[in-house]
C-alpha positions as CSV (number, residue, x, y, z in Angstrom):
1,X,49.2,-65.4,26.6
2,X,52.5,-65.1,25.3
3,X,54.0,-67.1,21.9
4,X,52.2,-70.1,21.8
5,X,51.0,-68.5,18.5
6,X,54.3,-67.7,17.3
7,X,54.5,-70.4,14.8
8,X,53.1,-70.9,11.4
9,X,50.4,-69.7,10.4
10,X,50.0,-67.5,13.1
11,X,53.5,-66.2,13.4
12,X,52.5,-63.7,16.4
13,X,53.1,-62.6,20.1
14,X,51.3,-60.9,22.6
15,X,52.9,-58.8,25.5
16,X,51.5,-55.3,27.8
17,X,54.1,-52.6,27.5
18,X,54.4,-49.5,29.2
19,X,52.7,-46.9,27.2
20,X,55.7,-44.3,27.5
21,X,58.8,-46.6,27.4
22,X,57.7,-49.7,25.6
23,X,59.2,-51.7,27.8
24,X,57.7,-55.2,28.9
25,X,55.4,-55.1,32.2
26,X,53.5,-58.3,31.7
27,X,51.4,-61.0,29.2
28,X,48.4,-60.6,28.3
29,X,45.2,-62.6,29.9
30,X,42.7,-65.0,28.3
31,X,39.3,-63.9,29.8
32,X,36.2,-65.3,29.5
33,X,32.6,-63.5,29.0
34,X,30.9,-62.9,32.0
35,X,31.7,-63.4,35.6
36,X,34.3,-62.6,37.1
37,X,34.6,-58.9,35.6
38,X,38.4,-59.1,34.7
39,X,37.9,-56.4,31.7
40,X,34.2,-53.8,31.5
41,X,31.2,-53.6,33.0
42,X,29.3,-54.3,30.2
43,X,25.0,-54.7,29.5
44,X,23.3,-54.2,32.0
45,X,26.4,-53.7,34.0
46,X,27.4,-57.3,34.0
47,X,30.8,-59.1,34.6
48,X,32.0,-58.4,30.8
49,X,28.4,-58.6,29.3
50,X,29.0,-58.4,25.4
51,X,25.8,-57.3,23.5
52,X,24.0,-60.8,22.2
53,X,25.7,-61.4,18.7
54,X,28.0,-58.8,18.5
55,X,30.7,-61.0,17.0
56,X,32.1,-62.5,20.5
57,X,31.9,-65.7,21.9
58,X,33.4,-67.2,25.0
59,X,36.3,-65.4,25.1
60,X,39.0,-62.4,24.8
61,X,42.4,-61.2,25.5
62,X,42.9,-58.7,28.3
63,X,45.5,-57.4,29.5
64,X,45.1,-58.2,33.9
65,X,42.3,-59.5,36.3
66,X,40.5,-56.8,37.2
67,X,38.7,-54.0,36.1
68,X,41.0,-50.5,37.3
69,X,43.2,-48.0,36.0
70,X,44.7,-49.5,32.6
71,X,48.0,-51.5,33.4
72,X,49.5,-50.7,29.8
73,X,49.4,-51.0,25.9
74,X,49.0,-54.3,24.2
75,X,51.6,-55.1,21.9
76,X,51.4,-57.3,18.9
77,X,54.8,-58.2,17.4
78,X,55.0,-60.4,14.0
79,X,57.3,-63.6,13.4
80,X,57.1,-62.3,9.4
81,X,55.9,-58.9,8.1
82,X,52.2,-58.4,7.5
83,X,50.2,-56.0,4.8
84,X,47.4,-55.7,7.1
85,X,45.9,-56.5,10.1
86,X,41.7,-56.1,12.0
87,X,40.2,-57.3,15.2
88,X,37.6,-56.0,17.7
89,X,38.0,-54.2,20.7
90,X,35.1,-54.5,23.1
91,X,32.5,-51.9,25.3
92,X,34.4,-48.6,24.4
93,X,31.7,-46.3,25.8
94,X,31.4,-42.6,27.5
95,X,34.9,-41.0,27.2
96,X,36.6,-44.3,26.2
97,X,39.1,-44.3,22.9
98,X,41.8,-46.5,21.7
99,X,44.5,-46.3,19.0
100,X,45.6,-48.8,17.1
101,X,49.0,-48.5,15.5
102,X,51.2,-50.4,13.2
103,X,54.7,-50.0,12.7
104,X,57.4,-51.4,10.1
105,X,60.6,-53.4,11.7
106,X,62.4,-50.1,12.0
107,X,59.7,-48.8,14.2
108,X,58.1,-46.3,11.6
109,X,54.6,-45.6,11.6
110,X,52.7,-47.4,9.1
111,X,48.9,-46.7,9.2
112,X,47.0,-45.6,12.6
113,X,43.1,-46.4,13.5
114,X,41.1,-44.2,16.0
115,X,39.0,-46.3,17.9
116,X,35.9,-44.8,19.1
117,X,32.8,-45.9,20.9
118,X,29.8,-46.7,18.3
119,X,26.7,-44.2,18.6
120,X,24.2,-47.0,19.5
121,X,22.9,-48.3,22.6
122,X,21.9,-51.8,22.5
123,X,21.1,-52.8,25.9
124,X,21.0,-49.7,27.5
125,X,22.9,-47.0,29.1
126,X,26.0,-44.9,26.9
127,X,26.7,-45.6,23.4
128,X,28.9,-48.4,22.6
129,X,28.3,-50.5,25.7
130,X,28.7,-53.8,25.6
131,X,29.4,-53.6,21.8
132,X,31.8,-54.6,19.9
133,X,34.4,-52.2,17.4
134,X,35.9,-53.1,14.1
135,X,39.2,-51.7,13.1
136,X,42.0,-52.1,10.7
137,X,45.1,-51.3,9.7
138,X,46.9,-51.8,6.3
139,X,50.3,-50.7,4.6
140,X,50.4,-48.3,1.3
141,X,50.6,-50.7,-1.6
142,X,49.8,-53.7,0.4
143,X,53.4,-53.9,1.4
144,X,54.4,-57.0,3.7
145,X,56.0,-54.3,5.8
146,X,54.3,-54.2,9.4
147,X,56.5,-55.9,11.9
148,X,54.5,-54.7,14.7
149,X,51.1,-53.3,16.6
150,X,50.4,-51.0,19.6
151,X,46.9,-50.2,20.7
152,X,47.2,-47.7,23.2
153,X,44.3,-46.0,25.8
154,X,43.9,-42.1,24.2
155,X,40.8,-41.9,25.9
156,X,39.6,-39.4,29.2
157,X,38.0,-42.2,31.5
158,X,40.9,-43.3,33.5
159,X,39.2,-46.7,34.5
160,X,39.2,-49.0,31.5
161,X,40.5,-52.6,30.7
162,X,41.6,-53.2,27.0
163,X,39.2,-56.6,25.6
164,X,40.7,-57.5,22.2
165,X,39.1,-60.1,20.0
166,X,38.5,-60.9,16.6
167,X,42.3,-61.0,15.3
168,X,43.2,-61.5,12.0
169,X,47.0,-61.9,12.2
170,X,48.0,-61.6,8.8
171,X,44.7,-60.1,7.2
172,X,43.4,-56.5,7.4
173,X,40.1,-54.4,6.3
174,X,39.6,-54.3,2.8
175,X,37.2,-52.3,0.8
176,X,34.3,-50.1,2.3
177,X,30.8,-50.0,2.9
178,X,28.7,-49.4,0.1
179,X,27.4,-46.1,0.1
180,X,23.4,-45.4,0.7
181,X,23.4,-49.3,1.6
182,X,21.7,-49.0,5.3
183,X,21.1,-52.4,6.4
184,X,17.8,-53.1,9.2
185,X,17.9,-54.4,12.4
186,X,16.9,-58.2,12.8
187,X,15.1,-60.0,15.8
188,X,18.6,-59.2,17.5
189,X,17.6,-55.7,17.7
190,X,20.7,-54.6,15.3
191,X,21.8,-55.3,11.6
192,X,24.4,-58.0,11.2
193,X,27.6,-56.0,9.1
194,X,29.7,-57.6,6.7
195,X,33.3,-57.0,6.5
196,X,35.8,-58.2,3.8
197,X,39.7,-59.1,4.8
198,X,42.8,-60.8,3.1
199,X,44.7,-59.4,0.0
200,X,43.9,-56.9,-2.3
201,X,45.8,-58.5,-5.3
202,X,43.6,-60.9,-7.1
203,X,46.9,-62.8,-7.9
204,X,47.2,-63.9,-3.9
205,X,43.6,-65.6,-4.5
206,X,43.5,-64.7,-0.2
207,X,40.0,-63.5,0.2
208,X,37.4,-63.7,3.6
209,X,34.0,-62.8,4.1
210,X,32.7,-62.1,7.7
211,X,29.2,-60.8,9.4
212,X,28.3,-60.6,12.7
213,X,25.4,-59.4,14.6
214,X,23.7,-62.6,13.2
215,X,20.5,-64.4,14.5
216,X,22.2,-67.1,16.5
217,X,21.8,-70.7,14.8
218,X,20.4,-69.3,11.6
219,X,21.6,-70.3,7.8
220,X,22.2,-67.9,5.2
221,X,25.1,-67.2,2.4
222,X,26.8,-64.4,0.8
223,X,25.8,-62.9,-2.6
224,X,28.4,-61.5,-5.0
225,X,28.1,-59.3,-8.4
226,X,30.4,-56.5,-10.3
227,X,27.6,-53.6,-9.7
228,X,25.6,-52.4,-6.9
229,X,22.6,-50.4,-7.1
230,X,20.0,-48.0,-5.4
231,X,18.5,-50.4,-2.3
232,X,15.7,-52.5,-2.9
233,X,13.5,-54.6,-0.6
234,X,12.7,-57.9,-2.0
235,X,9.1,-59.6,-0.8
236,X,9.2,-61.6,2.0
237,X,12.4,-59.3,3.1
238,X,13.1,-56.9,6.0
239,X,16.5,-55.2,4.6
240,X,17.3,-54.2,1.5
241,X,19.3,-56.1,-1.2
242,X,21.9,-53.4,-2.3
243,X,23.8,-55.8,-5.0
244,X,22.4,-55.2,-8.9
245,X,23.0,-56.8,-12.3
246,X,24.5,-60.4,-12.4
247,X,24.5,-61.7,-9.1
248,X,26.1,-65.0,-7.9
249,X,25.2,-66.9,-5.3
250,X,27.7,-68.3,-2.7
251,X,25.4,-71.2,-2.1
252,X,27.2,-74.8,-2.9
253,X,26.8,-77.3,-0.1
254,X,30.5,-76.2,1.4
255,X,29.4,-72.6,1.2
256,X,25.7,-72.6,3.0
257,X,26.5,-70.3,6.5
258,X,25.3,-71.9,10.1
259,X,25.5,-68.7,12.7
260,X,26.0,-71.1,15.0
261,X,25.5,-69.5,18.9
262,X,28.3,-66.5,18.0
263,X,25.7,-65.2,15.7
264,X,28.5,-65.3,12.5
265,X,29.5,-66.2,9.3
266,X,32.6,-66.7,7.8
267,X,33.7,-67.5,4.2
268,X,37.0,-68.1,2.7
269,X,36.1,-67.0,-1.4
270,X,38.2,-68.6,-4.5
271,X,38.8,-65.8,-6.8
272,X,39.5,-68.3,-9.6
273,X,35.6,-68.9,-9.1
274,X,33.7,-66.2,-8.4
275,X,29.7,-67.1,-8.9
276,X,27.6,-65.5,-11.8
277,X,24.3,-66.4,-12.7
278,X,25.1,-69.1,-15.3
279,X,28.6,-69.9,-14.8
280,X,31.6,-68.7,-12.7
281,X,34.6,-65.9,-13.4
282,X,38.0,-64.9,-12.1
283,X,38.2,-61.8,-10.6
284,X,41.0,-59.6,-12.1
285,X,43.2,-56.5,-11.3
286,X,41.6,-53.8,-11.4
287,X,37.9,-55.1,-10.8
288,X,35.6,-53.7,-8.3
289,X,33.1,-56.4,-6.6
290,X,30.2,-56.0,-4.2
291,X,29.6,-58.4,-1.3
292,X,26.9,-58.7,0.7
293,X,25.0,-61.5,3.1
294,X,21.5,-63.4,2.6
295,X,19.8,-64.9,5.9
296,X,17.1,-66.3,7.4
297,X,15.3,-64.9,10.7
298,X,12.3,-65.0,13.4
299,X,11.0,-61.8,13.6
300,X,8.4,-62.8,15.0
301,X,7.5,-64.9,12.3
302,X,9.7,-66.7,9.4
303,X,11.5,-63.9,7.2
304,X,14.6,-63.0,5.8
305,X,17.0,-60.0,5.7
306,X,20.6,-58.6,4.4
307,X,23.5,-57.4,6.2
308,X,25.2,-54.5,5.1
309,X,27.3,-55.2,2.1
310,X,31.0,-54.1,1.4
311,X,32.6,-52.8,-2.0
312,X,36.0,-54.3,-3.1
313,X,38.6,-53.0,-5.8
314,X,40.9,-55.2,-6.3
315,X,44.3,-54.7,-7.8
């Protein structure tokens, strides 16, 4: 893995760097889940073993062939400068950490994310096995300003294998989690989490929706409104609905999410036509927007539950 996705509308590279000089060492691998073990021992101590539906499917970057002391720091460098940039780094568990930094083109440091392992145990043994960790970075301003990415091993464990998947090249984290909005686990044994990426500024109209930790091959589709509110169960529901007052359904024929066998959704969202419940609305500068995902599940019998749901000001 090298520059094949150097071009438009990619526009990055991938190399392993030393971690003290930054000089080149190698390119990065394209590894496949499960045997051979090129990256962790993950559930169950498999041959990279992600947890089912944690957002992975067939494949990830890594940076050699085999599981040992880490040969270096993945680089990302940028054909244009970004605002922001996410991915997933996979079965950071005991004493494990990574961190994630961006830097403009004259090598200043731009924002930093601390990349722990998650507190749950899924299939066993130490938290964060097997699982899969969001992060993401993003200029002051939304600036088009980072030119490049290091994520670096800060953790104790010396015998550790970066696994990087997930990447959104030109998009970053936006907004949080709503606050008090717990979502439950489904027949996967965990809740599925939506995250929001793209622009900030209404004006780009560059907006994506994305949950994971889905039911695999289930349908379901994202729910949208200007307020949020204490969480509430609806019948025939196993998670709470944390979305209030006029909520729009993402639900047209182009819109309807298959989880397909990833377990995910993923929704590119028009500003210009936002859902209500009569009609549709731009969203505009300074408007704050909840988001959160509707699906169907087996567990055991025919119900339905809600991811988490993410708050978004826009500017």
């Amino acid at each position: 893995m090298s520059s094949q996705w150097a071009v438009a509308p990619f526009g990055v590279s991938f190399e392993i760097v030393d971690r003290n000089t930054g000089q080149f060492l190698s390119f990065p691998l394209l590894a496949k889940v499960g045997a051979p073990r090129t990256a962790f021992y993950g559930c169950g101590n498999g041959a990279d073993n992600t947890v089912a539906n944690a957002g992975v499917c067939q494949t990830f970057l890594t940076d050699d062939s085999q599981v040992s002391t880490s040969l270096g720091s993945l680089r990302v460098e940028y054909t244009n400068a970004v605002p922001a940039a996410s991915g997933v780094l996979l079965d950071i568990d005991g004493t494990e950490q990574w961190t994630v930094t961006a830097f403009d083109g004259s090598g200043s440091v731009v924002d930093v994310a601390i990349v722990d392992h998650p507190t749950s145990t899924p299939c066993g043994g130490t938290p964060g096995n097997g699982t899969a960790s969001q992060w993401s970075v993003q200029a002051p301003g939304a600036q088009s300003v980072i030119r490049s990415l290091r994520i670096d091993y800060t953790g104790v464990q010396n015998v550790v294998g970066v696994a990087f998947d997930n990447f959104s090249p030109s998009e970053g984290g936006l907004g949080s989690d709503v606050t008090g909005c717990v979502p439950t686990a489904n027949s996967t044994l965990e809740p599925a989490l939506t995250f929001a990426s793209g622009s900030p500024l209404a004006a780009d109209n560059q907006f994506h929706l994305t949950t994971q930790g889905l039911p695999t091959s289930t349908f379901g589709y994202y729910l949208t409104s200007p307020d949020s509110g204490p969480p509430q169960t609806p019948m025939a529901s196993q998670g709470p609905l944390c979305l209030t007052g006029p909520i729009g359904r993402l639900n047209s024929p182009a819109q309807i999410q298959m989880s397909g066998a990833c377990g995910i959704f993923s929704l590119s969202v028009d500003l210009q036509q936002v859902p209500t419940p009569t009609s549709s609305t731009a969203v505009a500068p300074g408007e704050t927007w909840y988001f959160q995902c509707w699906y169907r599940d087996m567990n055991p019998g025919s119900t339905s539950n809600f991811s988490s749901a993410v708050e978004v000001g826009f500017l």
